[in-house]
Structure formats: structure tokens, C-alpha cells
C-alpha positions as CSV (number, residue, x, y, z in Angstrom):
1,X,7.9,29.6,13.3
2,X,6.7,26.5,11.6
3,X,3.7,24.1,12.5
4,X,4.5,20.9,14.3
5,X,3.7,17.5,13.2
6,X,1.5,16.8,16.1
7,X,-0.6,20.1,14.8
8,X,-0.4,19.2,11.4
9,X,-1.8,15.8,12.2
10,X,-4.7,17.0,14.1
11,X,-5.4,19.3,10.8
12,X,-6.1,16.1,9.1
13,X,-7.5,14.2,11.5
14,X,-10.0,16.9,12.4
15,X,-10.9,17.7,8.9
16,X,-11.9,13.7,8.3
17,X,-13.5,13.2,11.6
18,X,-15.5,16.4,10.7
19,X,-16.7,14.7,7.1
20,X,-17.3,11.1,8.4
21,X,-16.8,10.2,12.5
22,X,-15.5,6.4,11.1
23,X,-12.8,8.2,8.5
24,X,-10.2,7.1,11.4
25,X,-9.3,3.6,13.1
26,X,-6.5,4.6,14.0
27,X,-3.9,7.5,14.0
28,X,-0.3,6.2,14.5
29,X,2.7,9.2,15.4
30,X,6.4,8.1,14.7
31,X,9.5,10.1,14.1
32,X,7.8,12.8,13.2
33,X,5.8,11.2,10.5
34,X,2.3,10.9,10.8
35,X,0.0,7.7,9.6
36,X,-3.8,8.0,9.7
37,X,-5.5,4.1,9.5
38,X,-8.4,4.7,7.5
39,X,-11.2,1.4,6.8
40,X,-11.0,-0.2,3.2
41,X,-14.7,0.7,2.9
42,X,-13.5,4.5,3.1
43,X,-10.4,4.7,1.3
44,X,-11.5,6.2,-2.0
45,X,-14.0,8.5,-0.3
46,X,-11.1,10.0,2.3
47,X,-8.5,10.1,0.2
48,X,-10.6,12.5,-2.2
49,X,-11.2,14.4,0.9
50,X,-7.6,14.4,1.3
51,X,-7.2,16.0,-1.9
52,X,-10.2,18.0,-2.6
53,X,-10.7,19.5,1.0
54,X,-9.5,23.0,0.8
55,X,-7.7,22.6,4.3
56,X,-5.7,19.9,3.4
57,X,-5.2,20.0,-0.5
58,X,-2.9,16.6,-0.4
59,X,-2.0,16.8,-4.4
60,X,0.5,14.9,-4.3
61,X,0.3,11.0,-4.3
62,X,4.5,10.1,-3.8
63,X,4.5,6.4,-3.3
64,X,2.1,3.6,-2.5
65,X,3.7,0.4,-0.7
66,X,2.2,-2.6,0.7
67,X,3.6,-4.7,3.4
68,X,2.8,-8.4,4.1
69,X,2.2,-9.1,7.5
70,X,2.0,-12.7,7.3
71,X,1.0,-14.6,9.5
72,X,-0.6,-11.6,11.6
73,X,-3.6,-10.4,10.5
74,X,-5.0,-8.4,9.2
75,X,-1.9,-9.8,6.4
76,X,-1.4,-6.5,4.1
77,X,-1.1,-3.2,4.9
78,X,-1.3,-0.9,2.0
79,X,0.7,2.9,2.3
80,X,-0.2,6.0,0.3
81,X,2.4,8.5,0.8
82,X,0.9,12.3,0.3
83,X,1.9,15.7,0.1
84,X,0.5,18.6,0.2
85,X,2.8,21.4,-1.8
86,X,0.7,24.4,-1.0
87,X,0.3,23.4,3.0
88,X,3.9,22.0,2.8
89,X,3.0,19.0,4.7
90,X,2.9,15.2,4.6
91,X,1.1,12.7,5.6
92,X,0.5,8.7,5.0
93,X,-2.8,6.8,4.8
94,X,-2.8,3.3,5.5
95,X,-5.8,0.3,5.4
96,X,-5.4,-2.7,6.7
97,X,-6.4,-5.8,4.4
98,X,-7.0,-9.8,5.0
99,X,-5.1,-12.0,3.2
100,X,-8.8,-14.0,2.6
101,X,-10.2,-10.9,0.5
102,X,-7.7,-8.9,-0.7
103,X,-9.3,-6.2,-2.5
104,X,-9.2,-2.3,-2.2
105,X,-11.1,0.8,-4.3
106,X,-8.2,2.0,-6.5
107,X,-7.1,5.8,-6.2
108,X,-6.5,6.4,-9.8
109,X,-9.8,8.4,-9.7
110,X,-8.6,10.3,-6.9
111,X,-4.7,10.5,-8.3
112,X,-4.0,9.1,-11.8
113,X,-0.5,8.2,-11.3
114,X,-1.5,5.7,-8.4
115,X,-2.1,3.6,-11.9
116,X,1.5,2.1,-12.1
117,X,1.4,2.0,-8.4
118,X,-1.0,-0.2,-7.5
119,X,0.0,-2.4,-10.9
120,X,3.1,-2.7,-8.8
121,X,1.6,-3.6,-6.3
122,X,-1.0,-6.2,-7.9
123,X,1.7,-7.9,-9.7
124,X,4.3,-8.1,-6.5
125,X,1.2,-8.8,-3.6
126,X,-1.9,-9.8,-5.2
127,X,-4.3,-7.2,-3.8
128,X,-6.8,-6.4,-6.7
129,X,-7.9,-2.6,-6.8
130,X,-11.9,-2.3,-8.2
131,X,-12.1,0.4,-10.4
132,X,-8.5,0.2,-11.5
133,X,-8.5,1.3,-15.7
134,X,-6.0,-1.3,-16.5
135,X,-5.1,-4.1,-13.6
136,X,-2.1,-6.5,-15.2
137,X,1.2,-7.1,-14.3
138,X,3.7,-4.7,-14.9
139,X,7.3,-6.4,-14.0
140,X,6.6,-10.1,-14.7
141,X,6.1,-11.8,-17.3
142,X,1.8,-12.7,-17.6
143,X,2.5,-16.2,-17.5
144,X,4.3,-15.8,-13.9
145,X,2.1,-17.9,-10.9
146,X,2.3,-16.1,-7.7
147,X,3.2,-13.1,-6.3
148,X,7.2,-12.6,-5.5
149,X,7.0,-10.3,-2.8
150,X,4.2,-12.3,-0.2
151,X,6.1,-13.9,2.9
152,X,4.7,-17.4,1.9
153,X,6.2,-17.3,-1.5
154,X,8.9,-20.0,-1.5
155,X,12.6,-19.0,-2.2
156,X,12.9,-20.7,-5.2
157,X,9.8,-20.1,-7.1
158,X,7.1,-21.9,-8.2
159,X,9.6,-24.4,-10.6
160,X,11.4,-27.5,-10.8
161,X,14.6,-27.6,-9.2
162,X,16.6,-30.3,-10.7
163,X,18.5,-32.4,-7.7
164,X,21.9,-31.6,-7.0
165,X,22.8,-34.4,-5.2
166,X,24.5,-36.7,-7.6
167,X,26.5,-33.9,-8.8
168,X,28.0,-33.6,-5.2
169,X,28.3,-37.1,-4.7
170,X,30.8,-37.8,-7.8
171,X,33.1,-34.2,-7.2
172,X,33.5,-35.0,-3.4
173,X,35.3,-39.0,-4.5
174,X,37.8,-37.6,-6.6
């Protein structure tokens, strides 16, 4: 008989209420996947718990994703996928950041291959991770302005377009 998600969840849950009553904002069940909202302030602090806790033992850091929100706010949402290969369980931590301040703790202290991660992530969003050993873009070029992957980044770029218009003009007279 395996443990549900529901069960599993309320391992976690439990285990970071039990450190730190303001661990959680918010715990979000869908599909069977479980997302605990944790406050920027805590990240670092509950993610180690996440990984050093001998309940939980989340070794694994899979994936971390942001999503732009624009024009809600809070505007980013940031996603750390975990595992936990012992337990055989998963689980996702989320925080919620403005679009005014967009800085989090990194989580290469906690799991060193969130390094290429949250360069990803820096070069595509913009959010800046304190503490990060070696923040600078990873995909595009260092001269690049902007980042690609925010809603308010124009289709086209930051560049000159040269006008099209004349070019129509003469092919559609002959």
C-alpha cells in the first residue's frame, strides 16, 4: 500500500511548520502534485530544512522555473522542483516575487547544481539570486539588453527594424 499525496504533503508541511510557524503562505494541491508557497525571506532556510531534515531528505533539486505573471502581482513566481529518492516522494517550493525587487537567496548552498539553474533563470527573467558563486548570463550573448522570456519584452527585441514599407509599395505596382 503506498502513501498518498495528501499524506505526503502534510509530512512536509508538518515538518516546516514544526521548524518555523511562517515556513508556509500557502500550500496549493493539484493533480496530485503538491506546491508548498514558502516567503522569499525563508527560502534558503526551508529549503535546507527540506534537505537536511531527516524526515524529508529532498536530495534532489530536478528543475527550477520561473513564471512571469505580468501584470498581476506579485509578477514572478519562482519553482524548485524536489525529490526525495530515499522517501520516494516529490514535492515543489514556490515564492512569490515583485517585479519592483526582484531578488531571492540562491540555493546553490543548499544544492549546487541550482548554479546553472538560476543563471538560466537570471539571464531569461532578471531575478538576481544573493549569494549566487557566479551570476552572468548563460544563453545570451553579455552584451544582450533585456530579458527574452518577461511578458513585457517586445516581440522583436530591443533593435532597429528597418521599414518594410517601400519594399511593399514597389512589388504590389508591378
Amino acid at each position: 500500500m503506498t502513501e498518498s499525496s495528501n499524506q505526503k504533503a502534510s509530512v512536509v508541511a508538518e515538518c516546516l511548520r514544526s521548524w518555523n510557524p511562517q515556513a508556509i503562505s500557502e500550500i496549493i494541491e493539484f493533480r496530485g502534485e503538491t506546491t508548498i508557497v514558502v516567503p522569499r525571506e525563508l527560502l534558503r532556510p526551508a529549503a535546507g530544512r527540506c534537505r537536511a531534515d531527516a524526515k524529508l531528505q529532498f536530495n534532489l533539486l530536478t528543475d527550477a522555473t520561473c513564471v512571469d505573471r505580468y501584470p498581476v502581482g506579485p509578477r514572478f513566481e519562482l519553482n524548485y522542483h524536489l525529490v526525495s529518492i530515499p522517501r520516494r516522494d516529490k514535492v515543489r517550493l514556490q515564492v512569490r516575487v515583485s517585479g519592483d525587487d526582484p531578488v531571492v537567496d540562491s540555493l546553490v548552498p543548499v544544492w549546487p547544481g541550482a548554479n546553472w539553474l538560476e543563471r538560466e533563470i537570471f539571464d531569461l527573467f532578471g531575478i538576481r539570486f544573493s549569494g549566487h558563486p557566479d551570476l552572468r548570463r548563460i544563453l545570451l550573448p553579455d552584451d544582450w539588453e533585456g530579458y527574452p522570456l518577461r511578458r513585457d519584452y517586445p516581440v522583436e527585441g530591443f533593435r532597429d527594424v528597418p521599414s518594410t514599407g517601400e519594399l511593399f509599395r514597389k512589388s504590389s505596382t508591378l
